[in-house]
DODO-740009 format. One record per atom (N, C-alpha, C, O): residue number from 1; residue in three letters; atom name; z, y, x. Coordinates in steps of 0.001 Angstrom, whole numbers, plus 500000, padded with zeros to 6 digits. Atoms other than C-alpha are relative to their C-alpha. Example, Ala and Ser with C-alpha at 12.3 -4.5 7.8 and 13.67 -1.06 7.14 Angstrom:
# DODO-740009
(1, "ala", "N", (500000, 498810, 500890))
(1, "ala", "CA", (507800, 495500, 512300))
(1, "ala", "C", (500000, 501200, 500900))
(1, "ala", "O", (500665, 501181, 501936))
(2, "ser", "N", (499940, 498810, 499180))
(2, "ser", "CA", (507140, 498940, 513670))
(2, "ser", "C", (500730, 501090, 499230))
(2, "ser", "O", (500899, 502198, 499739))
This chain:
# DODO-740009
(1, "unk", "N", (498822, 499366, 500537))
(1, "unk", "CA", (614569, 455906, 488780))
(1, "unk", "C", (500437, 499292, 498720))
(1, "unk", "O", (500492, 499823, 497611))
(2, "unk", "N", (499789, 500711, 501313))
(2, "unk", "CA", (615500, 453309, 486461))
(2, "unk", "C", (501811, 500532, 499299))
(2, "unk", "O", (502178, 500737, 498142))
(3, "unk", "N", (498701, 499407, 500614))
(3, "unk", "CA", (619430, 454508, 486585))
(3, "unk", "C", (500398, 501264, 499522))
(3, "unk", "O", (500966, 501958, 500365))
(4, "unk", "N", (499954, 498855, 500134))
(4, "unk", "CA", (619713, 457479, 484686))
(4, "unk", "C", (501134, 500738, 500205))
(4, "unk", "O", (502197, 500119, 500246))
(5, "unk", "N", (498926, 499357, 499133))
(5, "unk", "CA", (621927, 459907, 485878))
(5, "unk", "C", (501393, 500501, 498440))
(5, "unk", "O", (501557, 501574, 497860))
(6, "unk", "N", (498960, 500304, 501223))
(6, "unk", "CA", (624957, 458973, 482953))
(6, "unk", "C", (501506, 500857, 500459))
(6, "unk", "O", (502432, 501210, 499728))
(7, "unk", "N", (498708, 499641, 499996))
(7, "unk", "CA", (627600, 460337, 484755))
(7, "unk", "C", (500688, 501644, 499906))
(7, "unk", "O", (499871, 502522, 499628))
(8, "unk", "N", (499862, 498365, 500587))
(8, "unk", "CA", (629367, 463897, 484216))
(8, "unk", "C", (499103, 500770, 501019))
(8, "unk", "O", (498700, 500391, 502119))
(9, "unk", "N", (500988, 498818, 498934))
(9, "unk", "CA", (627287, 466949, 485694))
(9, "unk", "C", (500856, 500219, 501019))
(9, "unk", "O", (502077, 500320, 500898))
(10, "unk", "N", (499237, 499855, 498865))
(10, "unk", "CA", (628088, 467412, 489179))
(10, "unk", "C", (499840, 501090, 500112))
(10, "unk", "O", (498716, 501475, 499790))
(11, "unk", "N", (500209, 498498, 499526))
(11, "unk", "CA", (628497, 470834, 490156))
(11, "unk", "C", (501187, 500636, 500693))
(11, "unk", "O", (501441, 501830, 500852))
(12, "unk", "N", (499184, 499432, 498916))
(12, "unk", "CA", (631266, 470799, 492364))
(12, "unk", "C", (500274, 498842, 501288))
(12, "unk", "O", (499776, 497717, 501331))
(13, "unk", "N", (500184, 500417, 498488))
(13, "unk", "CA", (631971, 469627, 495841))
(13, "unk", "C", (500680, 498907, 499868))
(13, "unk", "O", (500182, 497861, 500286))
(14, "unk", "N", (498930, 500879, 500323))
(14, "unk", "CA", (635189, 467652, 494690))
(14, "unk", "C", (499490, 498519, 499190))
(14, "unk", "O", (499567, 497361, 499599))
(15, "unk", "N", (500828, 500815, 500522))
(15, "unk", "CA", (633258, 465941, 491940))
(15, "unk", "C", (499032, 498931, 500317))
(15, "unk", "O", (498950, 497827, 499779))
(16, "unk", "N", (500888, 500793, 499677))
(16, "unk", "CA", (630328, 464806, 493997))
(16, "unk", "C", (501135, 498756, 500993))
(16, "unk", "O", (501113, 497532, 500867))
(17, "unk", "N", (498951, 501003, 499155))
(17, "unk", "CA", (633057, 463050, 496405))
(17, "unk", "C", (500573, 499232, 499019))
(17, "unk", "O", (500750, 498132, 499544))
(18, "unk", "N", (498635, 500584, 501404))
(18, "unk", "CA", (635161, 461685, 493534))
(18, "unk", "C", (499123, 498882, 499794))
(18, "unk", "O", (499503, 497712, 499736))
(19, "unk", "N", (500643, 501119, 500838))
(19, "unk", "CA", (631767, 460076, 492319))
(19, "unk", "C", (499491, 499216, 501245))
(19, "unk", "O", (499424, 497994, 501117))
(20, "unk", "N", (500235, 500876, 499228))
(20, "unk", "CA", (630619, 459026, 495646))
(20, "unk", "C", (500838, 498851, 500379))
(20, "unk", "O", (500385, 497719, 500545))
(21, "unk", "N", (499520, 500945, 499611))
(21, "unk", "CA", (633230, 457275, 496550))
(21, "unk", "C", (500394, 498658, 499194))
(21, "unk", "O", (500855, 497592, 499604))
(22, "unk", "N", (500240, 501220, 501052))
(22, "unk", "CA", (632952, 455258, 493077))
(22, "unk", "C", (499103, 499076, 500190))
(22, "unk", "O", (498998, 498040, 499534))
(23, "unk", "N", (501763, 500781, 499939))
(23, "unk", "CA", (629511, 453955, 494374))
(23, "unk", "C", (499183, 500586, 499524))
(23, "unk", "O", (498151, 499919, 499462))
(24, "unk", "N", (500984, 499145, 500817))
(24, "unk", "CA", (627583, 456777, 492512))
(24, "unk", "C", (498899, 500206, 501023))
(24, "unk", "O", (499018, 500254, 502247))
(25, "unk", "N", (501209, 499587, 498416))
(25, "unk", "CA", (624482, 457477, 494583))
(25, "unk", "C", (499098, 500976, 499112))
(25, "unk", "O", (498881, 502030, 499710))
(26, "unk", "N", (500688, 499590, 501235))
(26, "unk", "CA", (622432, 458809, 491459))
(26, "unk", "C", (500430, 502424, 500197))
(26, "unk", "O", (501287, 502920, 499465))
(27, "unk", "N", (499653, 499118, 500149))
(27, "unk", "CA", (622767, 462616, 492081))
(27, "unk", "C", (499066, 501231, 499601))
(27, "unk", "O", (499480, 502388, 499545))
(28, "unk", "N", (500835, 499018, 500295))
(28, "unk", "CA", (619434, 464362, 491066))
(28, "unk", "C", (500420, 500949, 499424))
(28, "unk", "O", (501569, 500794, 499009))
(29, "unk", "N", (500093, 498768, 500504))
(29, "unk", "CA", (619274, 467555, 489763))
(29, "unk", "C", (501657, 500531, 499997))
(29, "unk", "O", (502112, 501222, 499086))
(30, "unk", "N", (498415, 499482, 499938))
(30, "unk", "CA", (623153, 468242, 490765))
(30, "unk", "C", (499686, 501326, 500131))
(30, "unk", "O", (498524, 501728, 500188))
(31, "unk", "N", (499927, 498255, 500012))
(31, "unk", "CA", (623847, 471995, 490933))
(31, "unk", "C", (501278, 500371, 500614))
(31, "unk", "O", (502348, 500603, 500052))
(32, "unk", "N", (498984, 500180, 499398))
(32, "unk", "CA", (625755, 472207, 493809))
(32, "unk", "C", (499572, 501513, 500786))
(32, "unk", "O", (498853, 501015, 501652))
(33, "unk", "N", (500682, 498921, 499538))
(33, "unk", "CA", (624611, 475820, 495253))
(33, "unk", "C", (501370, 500711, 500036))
(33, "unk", "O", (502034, 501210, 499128))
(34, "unk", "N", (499191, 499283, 498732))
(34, "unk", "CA", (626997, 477147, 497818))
(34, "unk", "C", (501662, 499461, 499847))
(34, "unk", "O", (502724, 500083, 499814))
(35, "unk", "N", (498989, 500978, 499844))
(35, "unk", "CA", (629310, 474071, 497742))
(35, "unk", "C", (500767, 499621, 501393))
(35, "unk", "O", (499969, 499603, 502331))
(36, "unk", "N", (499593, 500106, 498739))
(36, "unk", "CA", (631775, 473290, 500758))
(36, "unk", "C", (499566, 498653, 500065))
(36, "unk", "O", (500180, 498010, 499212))
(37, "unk", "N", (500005, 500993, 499545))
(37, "unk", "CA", (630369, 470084, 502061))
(37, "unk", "C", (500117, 499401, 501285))
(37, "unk", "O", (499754, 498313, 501731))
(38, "unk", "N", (500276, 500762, 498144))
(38, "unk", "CA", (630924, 469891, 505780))
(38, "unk", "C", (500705, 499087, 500254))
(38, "unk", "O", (501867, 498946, 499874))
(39, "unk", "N", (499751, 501599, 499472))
(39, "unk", "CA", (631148, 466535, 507346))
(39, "unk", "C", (500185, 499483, 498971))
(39, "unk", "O", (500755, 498417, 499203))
(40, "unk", "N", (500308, 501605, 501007))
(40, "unk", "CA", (630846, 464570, 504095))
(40, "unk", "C", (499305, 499560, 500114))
(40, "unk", "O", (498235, 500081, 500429))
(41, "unk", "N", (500908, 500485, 499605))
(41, "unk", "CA", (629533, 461540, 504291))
(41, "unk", "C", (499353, 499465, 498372))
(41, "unk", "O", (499938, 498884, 497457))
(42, "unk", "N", (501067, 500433, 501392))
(42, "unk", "CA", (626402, 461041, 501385))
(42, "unk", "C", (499669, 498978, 500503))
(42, "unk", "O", (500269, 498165, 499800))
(43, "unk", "N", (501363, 500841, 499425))
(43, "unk", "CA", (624100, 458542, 503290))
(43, "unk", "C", (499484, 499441, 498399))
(43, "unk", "O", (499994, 499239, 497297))
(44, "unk", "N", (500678, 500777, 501570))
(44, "unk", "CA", (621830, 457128, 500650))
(44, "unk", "C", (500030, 500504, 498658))
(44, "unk", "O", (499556, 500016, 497632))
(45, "unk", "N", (500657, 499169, 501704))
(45, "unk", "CA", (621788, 459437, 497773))
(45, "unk", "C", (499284, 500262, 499871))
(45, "unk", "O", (498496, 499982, 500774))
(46, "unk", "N", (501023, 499802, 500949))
(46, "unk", "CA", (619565, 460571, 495697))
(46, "unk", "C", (500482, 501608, 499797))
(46, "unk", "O", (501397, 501786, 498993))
(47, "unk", "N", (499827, 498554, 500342))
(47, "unk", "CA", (619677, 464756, 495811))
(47, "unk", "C", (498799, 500089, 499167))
(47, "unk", "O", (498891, 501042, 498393))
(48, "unk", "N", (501007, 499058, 500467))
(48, "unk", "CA", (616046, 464937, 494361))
(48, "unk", "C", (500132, 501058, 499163))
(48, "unk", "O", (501124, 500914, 498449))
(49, "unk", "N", (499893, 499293, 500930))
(49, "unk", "CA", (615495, 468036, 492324))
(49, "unk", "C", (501136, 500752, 500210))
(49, "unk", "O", (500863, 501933, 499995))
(50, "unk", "N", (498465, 499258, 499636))
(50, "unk", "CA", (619485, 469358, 493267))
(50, "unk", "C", (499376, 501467, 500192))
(50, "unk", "O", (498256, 501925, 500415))
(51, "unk", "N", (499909, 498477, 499289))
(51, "unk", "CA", (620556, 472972, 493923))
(51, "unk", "C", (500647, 499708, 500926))
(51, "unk", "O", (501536, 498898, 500661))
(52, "unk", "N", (498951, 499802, 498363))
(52, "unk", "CA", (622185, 473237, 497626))
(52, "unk", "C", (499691, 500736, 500579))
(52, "unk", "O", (499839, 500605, 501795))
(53, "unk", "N", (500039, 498730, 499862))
(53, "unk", "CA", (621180, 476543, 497765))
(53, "unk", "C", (501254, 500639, 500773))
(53, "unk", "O", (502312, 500568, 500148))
(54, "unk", "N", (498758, 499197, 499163))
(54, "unk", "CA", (623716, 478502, 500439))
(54, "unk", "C", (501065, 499278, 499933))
(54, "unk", "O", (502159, 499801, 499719))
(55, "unk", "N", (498695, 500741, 500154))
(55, "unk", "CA", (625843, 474895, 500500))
(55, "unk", "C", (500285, 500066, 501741))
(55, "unk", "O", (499483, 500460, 502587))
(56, "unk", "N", (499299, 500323, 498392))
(56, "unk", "CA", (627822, 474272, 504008))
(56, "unk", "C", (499565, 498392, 499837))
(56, "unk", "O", (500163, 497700, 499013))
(57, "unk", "N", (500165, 501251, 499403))
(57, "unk", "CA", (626431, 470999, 505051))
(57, "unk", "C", (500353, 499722, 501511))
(57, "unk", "O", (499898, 498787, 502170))
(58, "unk", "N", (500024, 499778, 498298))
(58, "unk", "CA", (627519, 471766, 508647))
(58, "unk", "C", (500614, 498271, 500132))
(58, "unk", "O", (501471, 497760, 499411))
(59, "unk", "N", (499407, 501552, 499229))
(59, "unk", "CA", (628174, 468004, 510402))
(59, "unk", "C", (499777, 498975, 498544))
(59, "unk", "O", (500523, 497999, 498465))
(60, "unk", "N", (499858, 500809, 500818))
(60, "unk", "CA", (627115, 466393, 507044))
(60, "unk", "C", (499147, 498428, 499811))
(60, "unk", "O", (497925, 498544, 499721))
(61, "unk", "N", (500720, 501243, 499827))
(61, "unk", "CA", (626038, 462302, 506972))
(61, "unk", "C", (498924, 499931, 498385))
(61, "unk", "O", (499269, 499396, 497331))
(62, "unk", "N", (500695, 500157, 500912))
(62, "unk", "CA", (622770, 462887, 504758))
(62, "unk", "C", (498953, 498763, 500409))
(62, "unk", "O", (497877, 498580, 499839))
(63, "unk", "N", (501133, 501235, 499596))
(63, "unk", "CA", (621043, 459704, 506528))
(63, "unk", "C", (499643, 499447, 498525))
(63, "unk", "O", (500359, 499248, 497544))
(64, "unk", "N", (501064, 500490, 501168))
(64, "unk", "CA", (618364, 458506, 504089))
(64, "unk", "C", (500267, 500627, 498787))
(64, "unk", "O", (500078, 499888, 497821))
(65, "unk", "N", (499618, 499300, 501252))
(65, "unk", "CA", (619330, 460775, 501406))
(65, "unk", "C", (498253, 500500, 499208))
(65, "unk", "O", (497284, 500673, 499947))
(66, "unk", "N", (501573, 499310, 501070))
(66, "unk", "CA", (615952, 462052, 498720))
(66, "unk", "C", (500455, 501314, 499811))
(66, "unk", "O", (501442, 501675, 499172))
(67, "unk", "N", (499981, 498378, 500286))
(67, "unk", "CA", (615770, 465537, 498744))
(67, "unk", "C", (499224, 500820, 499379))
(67, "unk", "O", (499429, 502005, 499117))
(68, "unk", "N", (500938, 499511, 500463))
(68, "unk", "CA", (612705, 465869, 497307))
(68, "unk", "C", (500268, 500810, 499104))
(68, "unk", "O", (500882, 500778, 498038))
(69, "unk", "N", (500171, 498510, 500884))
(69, "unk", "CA", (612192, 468986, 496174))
(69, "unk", "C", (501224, 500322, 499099))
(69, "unk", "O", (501295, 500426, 497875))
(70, "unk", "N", (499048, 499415, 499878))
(70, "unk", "CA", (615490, 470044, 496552))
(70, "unk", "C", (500264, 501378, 500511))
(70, "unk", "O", (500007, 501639, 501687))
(71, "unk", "N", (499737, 498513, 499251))
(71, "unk", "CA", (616480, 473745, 497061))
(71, "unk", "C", (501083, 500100, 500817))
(71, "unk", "O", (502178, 500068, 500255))
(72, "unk", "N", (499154, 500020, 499059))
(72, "unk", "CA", (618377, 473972, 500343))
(72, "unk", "C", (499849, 501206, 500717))
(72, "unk", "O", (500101, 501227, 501922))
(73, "unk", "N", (500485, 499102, 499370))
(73, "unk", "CA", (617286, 477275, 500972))
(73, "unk", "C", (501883, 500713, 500686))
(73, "unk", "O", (502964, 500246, 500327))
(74, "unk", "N", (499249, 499082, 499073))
(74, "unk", "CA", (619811, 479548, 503131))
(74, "unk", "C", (501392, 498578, 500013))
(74, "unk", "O", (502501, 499040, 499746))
(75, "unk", "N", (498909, 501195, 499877))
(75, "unk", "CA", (622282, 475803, 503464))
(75, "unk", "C", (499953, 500305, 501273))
(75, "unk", "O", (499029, 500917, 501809))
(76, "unk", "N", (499888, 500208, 499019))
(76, "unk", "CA", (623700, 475339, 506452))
(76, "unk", "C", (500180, 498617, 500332))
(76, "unk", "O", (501099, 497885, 499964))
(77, "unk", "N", (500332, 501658, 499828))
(77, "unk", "CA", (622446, 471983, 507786))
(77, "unk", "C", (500526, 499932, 501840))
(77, "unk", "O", (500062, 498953, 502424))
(78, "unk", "N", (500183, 500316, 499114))
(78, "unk", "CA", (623797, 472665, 511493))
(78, "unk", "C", (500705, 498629, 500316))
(78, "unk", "O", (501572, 498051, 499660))
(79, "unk", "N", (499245, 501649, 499718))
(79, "unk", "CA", (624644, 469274, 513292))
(79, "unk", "C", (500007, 498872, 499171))
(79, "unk", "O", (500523, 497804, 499498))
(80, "unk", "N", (500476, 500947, 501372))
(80, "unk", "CA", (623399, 467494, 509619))
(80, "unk", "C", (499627, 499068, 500503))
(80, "unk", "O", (499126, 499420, 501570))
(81, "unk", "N", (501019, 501026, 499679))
(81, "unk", "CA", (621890, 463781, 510240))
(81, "unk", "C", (499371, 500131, 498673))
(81, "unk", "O", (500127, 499923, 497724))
(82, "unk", "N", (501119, 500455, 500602))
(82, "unk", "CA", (618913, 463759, 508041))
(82, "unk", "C", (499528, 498771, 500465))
(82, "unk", "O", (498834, 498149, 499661))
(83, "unk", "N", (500940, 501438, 499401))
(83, "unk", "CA", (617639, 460735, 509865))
(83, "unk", "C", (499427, 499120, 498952))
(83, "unk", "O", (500155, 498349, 498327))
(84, "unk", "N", (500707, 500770, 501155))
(84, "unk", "CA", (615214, 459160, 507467))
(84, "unk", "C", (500578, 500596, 498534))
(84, "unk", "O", (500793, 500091, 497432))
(85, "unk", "N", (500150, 499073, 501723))
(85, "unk", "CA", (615723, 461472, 504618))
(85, "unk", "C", (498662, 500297, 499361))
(85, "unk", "O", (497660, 500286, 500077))
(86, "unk", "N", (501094, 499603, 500671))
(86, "unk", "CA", (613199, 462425, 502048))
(86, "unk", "C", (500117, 501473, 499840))
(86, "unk", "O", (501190, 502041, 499639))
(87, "unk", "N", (500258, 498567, 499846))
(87, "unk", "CA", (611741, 466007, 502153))
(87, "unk", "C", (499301, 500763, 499626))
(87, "unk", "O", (499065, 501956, 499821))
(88, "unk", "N", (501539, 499684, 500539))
(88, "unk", "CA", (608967, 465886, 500343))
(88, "unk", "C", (500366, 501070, 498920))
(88, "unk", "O", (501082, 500864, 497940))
(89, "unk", "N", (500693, 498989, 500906))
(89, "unk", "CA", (607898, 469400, 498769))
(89, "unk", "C", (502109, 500777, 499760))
(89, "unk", "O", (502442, 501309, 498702))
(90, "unk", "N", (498654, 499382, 499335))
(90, "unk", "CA", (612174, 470664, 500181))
(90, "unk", "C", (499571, 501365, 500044))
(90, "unk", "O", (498443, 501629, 500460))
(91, "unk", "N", (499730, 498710, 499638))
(91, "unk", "CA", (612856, 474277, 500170))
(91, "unk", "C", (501248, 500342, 500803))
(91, "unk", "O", (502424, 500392, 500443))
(92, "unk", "N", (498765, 499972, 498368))
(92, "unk", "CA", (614784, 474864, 503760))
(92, "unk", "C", (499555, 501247, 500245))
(92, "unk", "O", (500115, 501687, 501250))
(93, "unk", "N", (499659, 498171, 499724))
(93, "unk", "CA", (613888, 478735, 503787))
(93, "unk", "C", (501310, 500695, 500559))
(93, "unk", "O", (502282, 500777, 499808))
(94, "unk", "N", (498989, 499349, 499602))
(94, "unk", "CA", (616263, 480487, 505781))
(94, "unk", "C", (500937, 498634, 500216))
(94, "unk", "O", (502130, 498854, 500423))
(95, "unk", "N", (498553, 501686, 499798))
(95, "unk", "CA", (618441, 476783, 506185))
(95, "unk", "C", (499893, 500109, 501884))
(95, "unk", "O", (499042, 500162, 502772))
(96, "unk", "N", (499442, 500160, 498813))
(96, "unk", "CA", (620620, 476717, 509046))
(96, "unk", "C", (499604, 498792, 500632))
(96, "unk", "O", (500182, 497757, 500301))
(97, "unk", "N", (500367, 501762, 499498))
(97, "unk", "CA", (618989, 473717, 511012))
(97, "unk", "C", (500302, 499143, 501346))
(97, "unk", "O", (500069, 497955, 501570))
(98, "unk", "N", (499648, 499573, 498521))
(98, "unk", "CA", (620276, 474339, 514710))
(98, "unk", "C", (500985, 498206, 500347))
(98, "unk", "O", (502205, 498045, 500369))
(99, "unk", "N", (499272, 501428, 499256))
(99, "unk", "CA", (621265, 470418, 515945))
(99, "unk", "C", (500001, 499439, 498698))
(99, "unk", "O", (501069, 499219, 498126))
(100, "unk", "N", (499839, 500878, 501478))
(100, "unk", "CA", (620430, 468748, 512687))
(100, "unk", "C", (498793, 498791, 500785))
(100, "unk", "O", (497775, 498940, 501460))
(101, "unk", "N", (501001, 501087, 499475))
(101, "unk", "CA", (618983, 465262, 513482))
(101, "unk", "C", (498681, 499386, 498977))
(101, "unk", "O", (498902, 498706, 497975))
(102, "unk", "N", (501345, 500132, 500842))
(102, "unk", "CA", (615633, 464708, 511850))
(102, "unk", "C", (498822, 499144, 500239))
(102, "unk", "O", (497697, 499143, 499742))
(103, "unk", "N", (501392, 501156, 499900))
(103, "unk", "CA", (613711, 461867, 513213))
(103, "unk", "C", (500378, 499116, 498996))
(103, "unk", "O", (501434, 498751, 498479))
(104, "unk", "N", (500875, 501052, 500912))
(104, "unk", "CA", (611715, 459637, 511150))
(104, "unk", "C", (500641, 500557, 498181))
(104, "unk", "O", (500793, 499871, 497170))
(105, "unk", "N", (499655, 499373, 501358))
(105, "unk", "CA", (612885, 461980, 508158))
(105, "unk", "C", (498159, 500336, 499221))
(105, "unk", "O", (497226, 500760, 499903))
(106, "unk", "N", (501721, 499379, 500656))
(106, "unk", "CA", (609273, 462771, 505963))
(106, "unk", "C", (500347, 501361, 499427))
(106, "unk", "O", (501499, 501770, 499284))
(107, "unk", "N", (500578, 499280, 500466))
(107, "unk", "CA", (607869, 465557, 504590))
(107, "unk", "C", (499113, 500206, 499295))
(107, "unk", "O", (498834, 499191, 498656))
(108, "unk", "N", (501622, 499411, 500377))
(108, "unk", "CA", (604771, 467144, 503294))
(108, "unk", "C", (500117, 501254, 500235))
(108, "unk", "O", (501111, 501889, 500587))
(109, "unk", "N", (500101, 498656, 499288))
(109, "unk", "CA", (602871, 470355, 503867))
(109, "unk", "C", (500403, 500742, 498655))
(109, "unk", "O", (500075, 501928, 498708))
(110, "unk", "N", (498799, 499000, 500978))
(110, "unk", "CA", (605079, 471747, 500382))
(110, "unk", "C", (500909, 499906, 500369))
(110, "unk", "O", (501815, 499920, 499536))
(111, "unk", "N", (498290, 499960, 499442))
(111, "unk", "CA", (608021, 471560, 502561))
(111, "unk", "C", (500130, 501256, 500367))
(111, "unk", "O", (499482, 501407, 501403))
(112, "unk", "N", (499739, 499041, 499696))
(112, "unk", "CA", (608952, 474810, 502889))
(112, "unk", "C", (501356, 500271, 501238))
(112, "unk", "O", (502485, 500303, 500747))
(113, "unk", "N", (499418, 500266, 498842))
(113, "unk", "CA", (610800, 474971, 506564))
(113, "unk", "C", (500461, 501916, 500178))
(113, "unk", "O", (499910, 502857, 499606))
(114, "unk", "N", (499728, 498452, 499533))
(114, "unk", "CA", (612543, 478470, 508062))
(114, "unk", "C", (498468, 500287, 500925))
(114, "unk", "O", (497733, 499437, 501429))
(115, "unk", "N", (501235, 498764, 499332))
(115, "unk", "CA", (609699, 480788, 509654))
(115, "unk", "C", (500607, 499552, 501623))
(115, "unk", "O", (501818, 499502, 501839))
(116, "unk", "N", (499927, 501068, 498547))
(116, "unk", "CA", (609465, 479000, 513676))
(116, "unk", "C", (500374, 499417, 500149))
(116, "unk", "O", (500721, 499112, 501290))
(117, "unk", "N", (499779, 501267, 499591))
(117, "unk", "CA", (610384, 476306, 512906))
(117, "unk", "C", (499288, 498898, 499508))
(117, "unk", "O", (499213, 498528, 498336))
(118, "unk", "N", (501017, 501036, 499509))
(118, "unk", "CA", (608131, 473667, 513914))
(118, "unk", "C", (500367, 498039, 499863))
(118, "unk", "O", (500691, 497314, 500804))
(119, "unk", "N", (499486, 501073, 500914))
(119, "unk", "CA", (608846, 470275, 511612))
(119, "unk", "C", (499767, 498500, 501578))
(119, "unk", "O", (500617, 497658, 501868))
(120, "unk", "N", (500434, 501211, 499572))
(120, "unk", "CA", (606918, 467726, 514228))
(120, "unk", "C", (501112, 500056, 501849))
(120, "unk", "O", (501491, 499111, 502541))
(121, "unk", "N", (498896, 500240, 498407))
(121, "unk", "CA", (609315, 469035, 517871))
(121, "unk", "C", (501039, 499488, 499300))
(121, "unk", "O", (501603, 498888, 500214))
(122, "unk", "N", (498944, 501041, 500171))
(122, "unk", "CA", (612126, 467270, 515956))
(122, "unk", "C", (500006, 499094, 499132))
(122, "unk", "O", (500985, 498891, 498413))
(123, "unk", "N", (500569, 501287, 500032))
(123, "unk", "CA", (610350, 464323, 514988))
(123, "unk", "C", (499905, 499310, 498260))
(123, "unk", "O", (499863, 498180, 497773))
(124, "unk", "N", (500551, 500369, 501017))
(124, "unk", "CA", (609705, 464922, 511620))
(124, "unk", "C", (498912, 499211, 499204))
(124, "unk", "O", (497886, 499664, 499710))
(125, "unk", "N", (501402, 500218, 500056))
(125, "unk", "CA", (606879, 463145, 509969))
(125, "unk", "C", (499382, 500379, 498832))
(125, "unk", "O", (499819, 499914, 497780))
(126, "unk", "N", (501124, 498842, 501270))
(126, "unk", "CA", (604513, 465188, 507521))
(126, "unk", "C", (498723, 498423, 499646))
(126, "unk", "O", (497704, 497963, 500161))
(127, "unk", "N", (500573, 501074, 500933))
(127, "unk", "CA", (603410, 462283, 505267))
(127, "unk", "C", (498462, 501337, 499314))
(127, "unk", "O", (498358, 502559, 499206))
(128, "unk", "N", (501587, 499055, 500710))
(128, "unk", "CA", (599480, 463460, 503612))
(128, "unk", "C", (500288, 499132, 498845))
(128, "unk", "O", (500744, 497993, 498734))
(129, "unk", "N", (499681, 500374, 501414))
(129, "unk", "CA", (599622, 463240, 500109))
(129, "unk", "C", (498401, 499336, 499327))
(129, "unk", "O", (498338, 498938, 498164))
């Protein structure tokens, strides 16, 4: 994390777009909790640490995005690509996950996932720490 995160606090939906499309990728600890994001495309950011607490991610391009230990609890991730996202020690409690693509995305066993749902049938991989 050598680029520190210099640019204004993100905490709205408009904002994070505004800066993505500058080339910003840098978005840790945003505070984006119950933001409209469906079908934007992130690929390659940097959420670690974020709020996206009860955000609409429905159809959103999070390929390779860091989420680590990001709160995504009650988000709606349906139809999301995660594909190779980071997940490590994620709070997805109650997260809408219904057609979200998730292979070769990681984890660990602090990933907090909705209650039956089973990380490795959609091809998660639960990295050991």
């Amino acid at each position: 994390m050598s680029e520190t995160n210099s640019q204004q606090i993100i905490n709205t939906a408009v904002t994070l777009v505004e800066r993505y499309a500058e080339g910003k990728r840098n978005f840790s600890g945003a505070n984006l909790g119950n933001a409209d994001l469906q079908g934007v495309d992130l690929k390659g950011s940097d959420f670690s640490y974020a709020d996206l607490s009860e955000a609409n991610l429905n159809g959103a391009n999070l390929r390779g995005c860091d989420l680590s230990f990001a709160n995504l609890s009650q988000a709606n991730l349906q139809d999301a690509d995660l594909r190779g996202a980071l997940l490590f020690s994620a709070d997805l409690r109650q997260a809408d996950l219904k057609g979200a693509k998730l292979e070769k995305a990681d984890c660990d066993r602090n990933t907090h996932f909705p209650q039956d749902f089973d990380p490795a049938q959609v091809g998660l991989q639960i990295k050991e720490g």
